[in-house]
C-alpha positions in Angstrom: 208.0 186.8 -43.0 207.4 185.0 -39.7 210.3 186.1 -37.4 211.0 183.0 -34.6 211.1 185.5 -31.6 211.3 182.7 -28.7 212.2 184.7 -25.3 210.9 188.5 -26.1 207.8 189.2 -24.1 206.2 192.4 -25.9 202.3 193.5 -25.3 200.5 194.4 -27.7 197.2 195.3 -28.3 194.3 193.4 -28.3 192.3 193.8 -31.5 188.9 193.4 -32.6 188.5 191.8 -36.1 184.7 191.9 -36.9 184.0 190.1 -40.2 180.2 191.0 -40.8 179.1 189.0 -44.2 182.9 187.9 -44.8 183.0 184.2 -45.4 184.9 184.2 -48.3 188.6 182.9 -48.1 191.4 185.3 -50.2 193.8 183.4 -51.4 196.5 183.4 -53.6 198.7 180.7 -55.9 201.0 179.2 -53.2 199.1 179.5 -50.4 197.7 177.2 -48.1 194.3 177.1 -46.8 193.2 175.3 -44.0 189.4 174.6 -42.5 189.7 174.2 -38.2 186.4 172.8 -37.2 186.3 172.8 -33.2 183.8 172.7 -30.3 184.8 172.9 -26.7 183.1 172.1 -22.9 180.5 169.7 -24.4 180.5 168.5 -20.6 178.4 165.5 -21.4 175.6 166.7 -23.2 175.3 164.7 -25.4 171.7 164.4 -26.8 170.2 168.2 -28.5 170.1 171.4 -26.1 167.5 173.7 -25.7 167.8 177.6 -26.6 165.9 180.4 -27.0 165.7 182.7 -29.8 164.3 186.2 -30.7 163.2 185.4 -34.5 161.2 188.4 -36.1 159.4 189.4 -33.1 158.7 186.2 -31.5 160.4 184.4 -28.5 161.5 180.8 -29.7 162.3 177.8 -28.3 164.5 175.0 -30.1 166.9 172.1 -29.6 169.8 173.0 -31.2 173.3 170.3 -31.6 173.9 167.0 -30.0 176.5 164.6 -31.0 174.3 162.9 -33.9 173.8 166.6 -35.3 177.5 167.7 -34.3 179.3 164.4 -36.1 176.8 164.8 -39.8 178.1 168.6 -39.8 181.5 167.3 -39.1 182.0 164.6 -41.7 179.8 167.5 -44.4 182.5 170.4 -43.1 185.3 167.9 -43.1 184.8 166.0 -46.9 184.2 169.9 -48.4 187.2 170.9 -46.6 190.6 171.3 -49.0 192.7 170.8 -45.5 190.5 170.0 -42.3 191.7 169.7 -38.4 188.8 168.8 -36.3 189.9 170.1 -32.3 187.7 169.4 -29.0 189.2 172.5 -26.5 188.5 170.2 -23.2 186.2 169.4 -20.7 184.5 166.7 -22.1 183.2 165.7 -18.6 181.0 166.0 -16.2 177.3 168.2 -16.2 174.9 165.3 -17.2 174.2 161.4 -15.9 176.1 160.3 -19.0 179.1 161.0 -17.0 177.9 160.4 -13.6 176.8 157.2 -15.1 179.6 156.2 -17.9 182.1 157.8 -15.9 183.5 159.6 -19.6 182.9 155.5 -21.9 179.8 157.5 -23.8 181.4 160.8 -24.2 184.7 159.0 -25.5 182.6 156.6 -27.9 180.6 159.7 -29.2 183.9 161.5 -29.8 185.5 158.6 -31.4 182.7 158.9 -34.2 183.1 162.4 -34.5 186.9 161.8 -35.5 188.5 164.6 -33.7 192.0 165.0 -34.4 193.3 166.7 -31.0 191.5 166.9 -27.5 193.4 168.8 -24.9 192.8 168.1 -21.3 190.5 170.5 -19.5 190.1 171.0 -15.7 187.3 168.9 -15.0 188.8 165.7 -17.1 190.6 165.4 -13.4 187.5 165.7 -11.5 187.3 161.7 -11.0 191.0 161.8 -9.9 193.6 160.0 -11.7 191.5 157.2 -12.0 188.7 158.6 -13.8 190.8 160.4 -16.2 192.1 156.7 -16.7 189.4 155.0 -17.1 187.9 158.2 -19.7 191.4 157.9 -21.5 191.1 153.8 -21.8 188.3 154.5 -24.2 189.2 157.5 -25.8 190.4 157.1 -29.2 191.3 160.7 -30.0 195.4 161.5 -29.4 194.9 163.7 -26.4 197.7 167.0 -25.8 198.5 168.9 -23.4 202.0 170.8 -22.6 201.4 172.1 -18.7 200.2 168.7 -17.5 202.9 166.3 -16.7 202.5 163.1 -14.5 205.2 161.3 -12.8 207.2 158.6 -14.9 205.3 156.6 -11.6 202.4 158.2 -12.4 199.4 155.9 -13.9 198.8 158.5 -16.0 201.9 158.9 -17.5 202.8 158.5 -21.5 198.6 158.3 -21.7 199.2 162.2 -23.7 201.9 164.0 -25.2 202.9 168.0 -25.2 202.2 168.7 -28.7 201.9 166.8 -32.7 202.7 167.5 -36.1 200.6 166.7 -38.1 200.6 166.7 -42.6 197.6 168.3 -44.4 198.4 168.2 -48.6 202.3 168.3 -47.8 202.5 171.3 -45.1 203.2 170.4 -41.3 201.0 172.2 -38.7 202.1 172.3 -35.1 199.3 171.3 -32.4 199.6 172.0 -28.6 197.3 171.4 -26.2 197.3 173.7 -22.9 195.4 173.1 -19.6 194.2 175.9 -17.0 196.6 175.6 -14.2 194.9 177.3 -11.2 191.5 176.3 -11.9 192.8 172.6 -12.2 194.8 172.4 -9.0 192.5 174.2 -6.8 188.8 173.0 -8.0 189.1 169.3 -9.4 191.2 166.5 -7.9 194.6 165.5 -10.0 196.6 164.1 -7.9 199.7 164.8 -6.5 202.1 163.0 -8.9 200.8 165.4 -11.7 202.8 168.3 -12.2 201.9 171.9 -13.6 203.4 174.2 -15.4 202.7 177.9 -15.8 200.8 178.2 -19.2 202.9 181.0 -20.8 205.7 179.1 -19.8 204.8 176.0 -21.3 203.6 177.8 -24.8 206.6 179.6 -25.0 208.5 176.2 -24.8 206.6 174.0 -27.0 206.5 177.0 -29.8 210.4 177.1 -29.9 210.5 173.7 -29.8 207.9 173.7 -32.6 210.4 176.2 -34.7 213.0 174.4 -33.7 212.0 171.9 -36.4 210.7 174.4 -38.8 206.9 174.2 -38.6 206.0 177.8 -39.0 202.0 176.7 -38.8 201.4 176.4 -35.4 197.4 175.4 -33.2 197.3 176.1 -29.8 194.6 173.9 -28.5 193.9 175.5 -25.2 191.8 175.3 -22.3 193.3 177.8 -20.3 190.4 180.6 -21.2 189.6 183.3 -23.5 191.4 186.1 -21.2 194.3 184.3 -20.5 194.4 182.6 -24.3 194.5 186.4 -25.4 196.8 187.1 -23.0 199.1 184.4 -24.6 198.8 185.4 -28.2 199.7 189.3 -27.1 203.3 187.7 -25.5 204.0 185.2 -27.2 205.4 185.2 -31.5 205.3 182.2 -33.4 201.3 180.9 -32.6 199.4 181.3 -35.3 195.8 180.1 -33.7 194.3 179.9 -30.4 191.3 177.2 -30.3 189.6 178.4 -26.6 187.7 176.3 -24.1 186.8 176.3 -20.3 185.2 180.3 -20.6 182.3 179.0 -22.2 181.9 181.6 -24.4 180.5 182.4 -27.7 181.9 184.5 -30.6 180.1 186.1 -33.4 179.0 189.1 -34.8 175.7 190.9 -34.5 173.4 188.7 -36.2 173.6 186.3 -33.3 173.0 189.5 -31.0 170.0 190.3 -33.0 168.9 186.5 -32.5 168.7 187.3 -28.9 172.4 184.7 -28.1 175.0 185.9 -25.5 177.6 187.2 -27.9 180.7 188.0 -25.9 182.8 189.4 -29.1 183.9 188.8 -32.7 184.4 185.2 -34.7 187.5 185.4 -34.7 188.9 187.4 -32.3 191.9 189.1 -34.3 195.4 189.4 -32.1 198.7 190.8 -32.8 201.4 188.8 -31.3 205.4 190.7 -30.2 206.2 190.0 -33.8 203.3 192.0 -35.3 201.8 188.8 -36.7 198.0 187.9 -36.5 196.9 185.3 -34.5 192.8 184.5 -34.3 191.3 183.0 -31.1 188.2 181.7 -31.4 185.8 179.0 -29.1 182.6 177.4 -29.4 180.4 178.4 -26.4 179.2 175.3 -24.5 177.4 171.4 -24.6 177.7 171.4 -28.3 175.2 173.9 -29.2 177.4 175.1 -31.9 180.5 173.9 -34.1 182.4 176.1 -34.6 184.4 176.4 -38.3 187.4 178.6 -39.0 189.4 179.0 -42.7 192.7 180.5 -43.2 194.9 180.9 -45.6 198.7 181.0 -44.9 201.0 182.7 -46.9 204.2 180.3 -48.2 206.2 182.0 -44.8 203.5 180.2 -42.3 202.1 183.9 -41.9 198.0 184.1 -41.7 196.9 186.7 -44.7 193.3 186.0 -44.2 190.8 184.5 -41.5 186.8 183.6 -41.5 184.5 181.8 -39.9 181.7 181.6 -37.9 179.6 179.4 -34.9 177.1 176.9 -36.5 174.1 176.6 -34.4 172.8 173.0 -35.5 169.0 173.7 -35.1 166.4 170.9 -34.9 162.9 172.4 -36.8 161.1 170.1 -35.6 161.3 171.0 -31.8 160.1 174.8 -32.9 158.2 176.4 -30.1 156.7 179.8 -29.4 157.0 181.1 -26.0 153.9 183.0 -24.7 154.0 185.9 -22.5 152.7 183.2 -19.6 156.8 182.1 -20.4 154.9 178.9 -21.8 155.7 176.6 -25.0 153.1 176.3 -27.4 153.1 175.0 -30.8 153.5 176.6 -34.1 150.9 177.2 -36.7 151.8 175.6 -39.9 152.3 179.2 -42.1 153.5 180.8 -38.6 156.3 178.3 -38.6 157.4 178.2 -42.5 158.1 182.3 -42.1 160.1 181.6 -39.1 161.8 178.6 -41.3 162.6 181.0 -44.1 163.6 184.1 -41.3 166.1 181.5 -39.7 167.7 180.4 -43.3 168.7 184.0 -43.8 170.9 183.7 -40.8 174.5 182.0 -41.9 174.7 180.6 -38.7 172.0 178.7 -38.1 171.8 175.4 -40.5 169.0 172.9 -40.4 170.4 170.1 -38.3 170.4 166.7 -39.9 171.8 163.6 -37.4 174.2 160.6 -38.4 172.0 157.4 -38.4 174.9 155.5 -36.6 175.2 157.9 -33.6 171.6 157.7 -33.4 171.7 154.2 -32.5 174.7 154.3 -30.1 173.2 157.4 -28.3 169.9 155.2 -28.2 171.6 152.0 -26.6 173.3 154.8 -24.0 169.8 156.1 -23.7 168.3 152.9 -22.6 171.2 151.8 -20.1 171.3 155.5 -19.0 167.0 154.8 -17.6 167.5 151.6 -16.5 170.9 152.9 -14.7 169.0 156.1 -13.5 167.0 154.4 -10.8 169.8 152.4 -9.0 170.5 153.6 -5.5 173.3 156.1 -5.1 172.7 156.6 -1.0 169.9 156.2 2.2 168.6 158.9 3.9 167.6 157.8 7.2 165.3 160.5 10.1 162.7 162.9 8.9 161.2 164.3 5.7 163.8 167.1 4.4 160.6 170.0 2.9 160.9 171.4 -0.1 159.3 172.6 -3.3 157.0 175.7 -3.4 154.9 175.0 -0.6 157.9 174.8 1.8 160.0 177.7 1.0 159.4 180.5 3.4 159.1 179.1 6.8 155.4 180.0 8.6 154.0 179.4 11.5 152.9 175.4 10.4 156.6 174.9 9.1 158.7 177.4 10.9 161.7 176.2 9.6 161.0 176.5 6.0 162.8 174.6 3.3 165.0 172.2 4.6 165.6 170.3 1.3 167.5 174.1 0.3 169.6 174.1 3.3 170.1 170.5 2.3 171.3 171.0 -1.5 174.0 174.1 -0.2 175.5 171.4 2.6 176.7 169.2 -0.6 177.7 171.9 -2.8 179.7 173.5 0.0 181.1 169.9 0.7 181.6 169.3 -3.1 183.8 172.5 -3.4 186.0 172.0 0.0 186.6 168.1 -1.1 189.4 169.8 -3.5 190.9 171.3 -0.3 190.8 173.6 2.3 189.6 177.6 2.3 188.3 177.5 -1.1 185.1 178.9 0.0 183.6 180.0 3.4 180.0 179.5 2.2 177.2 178.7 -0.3 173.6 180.3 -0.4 170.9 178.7 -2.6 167.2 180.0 -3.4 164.3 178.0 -2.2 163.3 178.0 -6.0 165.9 175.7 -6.7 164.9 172.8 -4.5 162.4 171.4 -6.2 160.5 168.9 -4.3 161.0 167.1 -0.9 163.8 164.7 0.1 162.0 161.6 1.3 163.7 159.0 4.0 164.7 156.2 2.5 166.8 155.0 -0.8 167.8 158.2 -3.2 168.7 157.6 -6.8 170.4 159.5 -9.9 166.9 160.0 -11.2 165.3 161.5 -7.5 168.4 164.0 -7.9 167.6 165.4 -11.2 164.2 165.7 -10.2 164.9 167.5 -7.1 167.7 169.5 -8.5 166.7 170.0 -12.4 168.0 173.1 -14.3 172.0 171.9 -14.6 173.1 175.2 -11.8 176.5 175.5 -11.7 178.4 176.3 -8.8 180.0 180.2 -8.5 182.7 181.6 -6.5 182.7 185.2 -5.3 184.3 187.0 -3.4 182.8 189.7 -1.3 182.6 191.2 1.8 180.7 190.9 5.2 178.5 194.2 4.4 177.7 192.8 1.0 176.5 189.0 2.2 174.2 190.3 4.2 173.3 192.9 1.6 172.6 190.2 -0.4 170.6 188.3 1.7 168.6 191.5 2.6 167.7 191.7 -1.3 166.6 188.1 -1.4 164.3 188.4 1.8 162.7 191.8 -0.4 162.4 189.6 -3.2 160.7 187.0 -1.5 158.1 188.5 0.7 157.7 191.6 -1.7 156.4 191.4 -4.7 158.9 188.9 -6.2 158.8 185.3 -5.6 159.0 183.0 -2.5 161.8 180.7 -4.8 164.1 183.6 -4.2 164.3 183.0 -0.1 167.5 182.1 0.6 169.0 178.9 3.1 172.9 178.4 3.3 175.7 176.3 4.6 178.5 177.5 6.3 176.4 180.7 7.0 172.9 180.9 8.9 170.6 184.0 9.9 167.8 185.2 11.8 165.4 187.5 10.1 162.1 189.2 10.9 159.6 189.0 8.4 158.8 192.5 8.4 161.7 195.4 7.2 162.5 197.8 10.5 162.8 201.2 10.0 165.8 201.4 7.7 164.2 198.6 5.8 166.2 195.8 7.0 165.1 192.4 8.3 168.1 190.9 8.9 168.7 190.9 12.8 171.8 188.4 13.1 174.3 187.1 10.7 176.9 184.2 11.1 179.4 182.2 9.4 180.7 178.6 10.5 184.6 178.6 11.2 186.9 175.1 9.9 186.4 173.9 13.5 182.3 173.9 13.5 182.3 177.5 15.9 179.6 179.5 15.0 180.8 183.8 14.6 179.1 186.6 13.9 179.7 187.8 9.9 182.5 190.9 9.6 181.3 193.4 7.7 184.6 194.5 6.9 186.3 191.3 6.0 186.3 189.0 2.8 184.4 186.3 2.2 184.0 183.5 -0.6 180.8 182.8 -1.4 179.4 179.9 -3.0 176.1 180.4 -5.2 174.2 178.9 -7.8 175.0 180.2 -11.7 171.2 181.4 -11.6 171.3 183.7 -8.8 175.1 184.6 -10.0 173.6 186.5 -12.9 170.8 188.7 -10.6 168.1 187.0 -11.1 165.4 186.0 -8.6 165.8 189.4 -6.9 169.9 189.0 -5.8 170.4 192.1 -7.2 174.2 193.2 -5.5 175.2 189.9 -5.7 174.3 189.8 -9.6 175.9 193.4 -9.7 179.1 192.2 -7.9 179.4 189.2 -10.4 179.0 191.9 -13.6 181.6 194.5 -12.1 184.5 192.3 -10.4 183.9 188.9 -11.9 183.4 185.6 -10.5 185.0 181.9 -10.9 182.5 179.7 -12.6 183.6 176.2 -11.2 180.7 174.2 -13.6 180.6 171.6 -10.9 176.8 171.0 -11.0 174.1 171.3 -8.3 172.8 167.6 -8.6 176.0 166.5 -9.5 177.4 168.0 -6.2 174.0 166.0 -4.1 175.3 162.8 -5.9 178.4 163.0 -4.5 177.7 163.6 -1.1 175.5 160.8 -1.3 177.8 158.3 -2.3 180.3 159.7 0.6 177.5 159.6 2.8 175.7 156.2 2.6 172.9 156.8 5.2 172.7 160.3 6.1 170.7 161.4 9.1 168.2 164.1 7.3 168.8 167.6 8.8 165.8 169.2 10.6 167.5 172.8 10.6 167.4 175.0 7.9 169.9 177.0 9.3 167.3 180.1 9.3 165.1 181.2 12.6 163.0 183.2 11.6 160.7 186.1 13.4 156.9 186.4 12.3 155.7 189.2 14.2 
């Protein structure tokens, strides 16, 4: 029987529930099963996604989801559903030009046709201030929850949400309540200061009682406070009965999406014990509606959870199949090459065929077109010289001694981007040459000329390390780059600048000095021995391009994904900066001989 337990905090321990091949609901006369469809951190993506695959041998490349694909597997999952709820975890906002551009009308039209039941606010629905959130929530449809956020009775935002619903599915009430991340909202997106928040334990601890207070014993918590601290809230807190996760970004399964080559992070669902030594399943939908993800349970006739399956659905798109040579090139499929990848990829439970609603098509086509026409307005002048970049410009020689300005250029408005939601949040940013892409010309730049320049969707990371590891980490790049890596890895910062030699000394070092900017624009030599926040790039975060400690730093102590985006970041500053006078340092001297 479930015991209503409001105030005891016990831990328990977090267990594992794998259910390999287990999709098959036990249930009994008097039970009540219920189907929780959900996705979470769709961040504007809104068209089909690209992924790679590891199918019998071969590397693949697909399109997998978008909203057309994600609302056809809704309204199929939904009409062959006894009881259906169909949640979006947050963070609908922000990462593409459909929200730069729509400021959040397409992504609330989009979700209007998929018919989700809840949304719950997530950290970046604030990134446009009140205002944006506003203007997102004007169009939005879908009753929107959240228990930790709470404006001001003078507040524009206030009465636009509530704390929690209850809602009727064939005669049984089910609790709803939506949950925010409080530190990630306050310190890296911009509510404003008539919003209030609350501690999220807290706030799920009240809204549960209140919950049993008028005897629903089914109870959702809709959360995007993230999978640690959504696990954290199960283990303390009796009464919740499911956790659906966003803001972590991170996808559950078992090892048939492992063997598929997918970064599985741990089990679909993720099986919890809570104080009263109940079971409560967490479970989210990786990222940018690559997958939907669909949970059943049955609840016994207390509100108690006697059995839990599900999985991610990857919505794949056949018709974008792709074989990636060793050259890391896409080329086409032979005809009988493809069908046995076809009939490998139907053995998989997870992966479905997609199939797309004819009506989103349409909308997403008219959003399309405005999105083009839209793309090549204006967003800011860059007055002064050519700012280099691209793969001819990034190591500086003898013709071009300072290198890549264009890199040096794309850290200034990241670092900007991430001290606009207030002071000390980060001392500096590094970015790889590789991820400039072309040159910034003088003159008018538009949304378009910032994708290009700034075209893989990077997201900005925080970490935190210490004087001896920056420069260690700018030591690996410099190897990387003029050993036998690649030049894209040479790194340009803001905030922090260097002089190297292009040859290693003795001990192998080429780093000769090392500073950091202070908050009053004084240049001081880097403390080896003190801490430092460090903004990078979500590629380099993870290793890659030769940033070995720093990728090794990331894996051991963590890091704080922010998911405010590179060109997103450039647009920005832009608009802040009307006519900027191009930089002609790259913040690097350095020594040929």
């Amino acid at each position: 029987m479930k015991r209503f337990i409001p105030h005891r905090v016990i831990h328990a321990v977090c267990i594992g529930l794998a259910l390999v091949g287990c999709r098959k609901l036990d249930s009994r006369a008097g039970d009540f099963e219920l189907t929780i469809i959900h996705i979470n951190d769709h961040h504007s993506h809104l068209e089909p996604e690209p992924l790679e695959l590891a199918v019998a041998g071969e590397r693949l490349r697909a399109a997998v989801g978008g909203y057309a694909a994600l609302v056809h597997e809704i309204q199929r999952l939904r009409a062959e559903s006894k009881n259906a709820l169909v949640l979006h975890a947050g963070d609908a906002l922000i990462g593409t030009l459909y929200s730069t551009l729509f400021r959040g009308r397409a992504d609330a039209v989009l979700m209007n046709h998929a018919g989700f039941d809840f949304f719950t606010l997530g950290n970046h629905e604030f990134d446009n201030g009140n205002e944006g959130l506003k203007e997102f929530l004007h169009y939005l449809e879908v009753p929107v929850l959240s228990a930790n956020v709470v404006p001001n009775a003078a507040s524009t935002l206030h009465g636009l949400w509530k704390p929690s619903a209850i809602v009727e599915r064939a005669g049984e009430r089910i609790g709803v309540i939506g949950l925010d991340t409080v530190k990630k909202t306050v310190e890296s997106s911009s509510p404003g200061k008539d919003i209030n928040f609350i501690d999220e334990i807290e706030a799920v601890r009240r809204a549960t009682v209140e919950m049993q207070q008028q005897g629903v014993n089914k109870i959702i918590l809709l959360s995007h406070a993230g999978f640690e601290k959504n696990c954290e809230i199960a283990q303390n807190i009796s009464g919740i009965d499911v956790i659906v996760s966003g803001d972590t970004h991170y996808l559950l399964g078992d090892e048939s999406l492992g063997r598929l080559g997918l970064p599985v992070v741990g089990e679909y669902p993720r099986k919890i014990m809570s104080p009263a030594g109940e079971p409560v399943y967490v479970v989210e939908a990786w990222e940018y509606g690559k997958c939907l993800g669909e949970l059943n349970v049955v609840f016994d006739r207390t509100g108690v959870i006697t059995s839990a399956v599900g999985m991610p659905r990857f919505l794949l798109h056949t018709n974008t199949l792709q074989k990636k040579g060793a050259d890391r090139k896409n080329y086409p499929l032979e005809e009988a090459e493809r069908e046995a990848l076809l009939v490998a990829l139907r053995m998989t439970p997870e992966i479905i065929f997609a199939q797309e609603n004819d009506q989103i098509i349409s909308v997403l086509e008219e959003f399309k077109k405005e999105k083009e026409a839209l793309g090549a307005q204006a967003i800011g002048v860059i007055t002064g010289a050519s700012m280099r970049g691209g793969s001819v410009h990034r190591v500086p020689d003898a013709q071009n001694p300072q290198g890549s300005v264009a890199t040096r250029f794309v850290a200034e408005t990241m670092l900007s981007d991430i001290q606009s939601f207030g002071a000390g949040k980060v001392d500096c940013v590094i970015q790889n040459a590789g991820g400039a892409r072309s040159n910034i010309q003088p003159g008018e730049i538009t949304y378009n000329d910032a994708y290009t320049l700034l075209p893989f969707s990077n997201t900005l990371v925080l970490v935190d390390v210490s004087g001896a590891e920056l420069k260690q980490i700018i030591e690996d790049a410099l190897q990387f780059a003029l050993g036998d890596g690649s030049t894209g890895a040479f790194p340009y910062g803001a905030g922090v600048r260097y002089e190297a030699r292009q040859e290693p000394d003795e001990h192998g070092k080429r780093v000769i000095k090392l500073e950091v900017q202070k908050k009053d624009g004084a240049w001081v030599p880097v403390d080896e021995r003190a801490p430092y926040r460090l903004g990078v790039n979500s590629y380099i975060a993870r290793g890659k391009d030769g940033y070995k400690t720093l990728g090794e730093i990331v894996s051991t102590r963590g890091a704080e994904d922010t998911y405010l985006r590179d060109a997103e970041s450039l647009i920005k500053f832009l608009r802040a900066h009307k006519n900027f006078r191009a930089y002609t340092d790259s913040n690097v001297i350095f020594r040929l001989k």
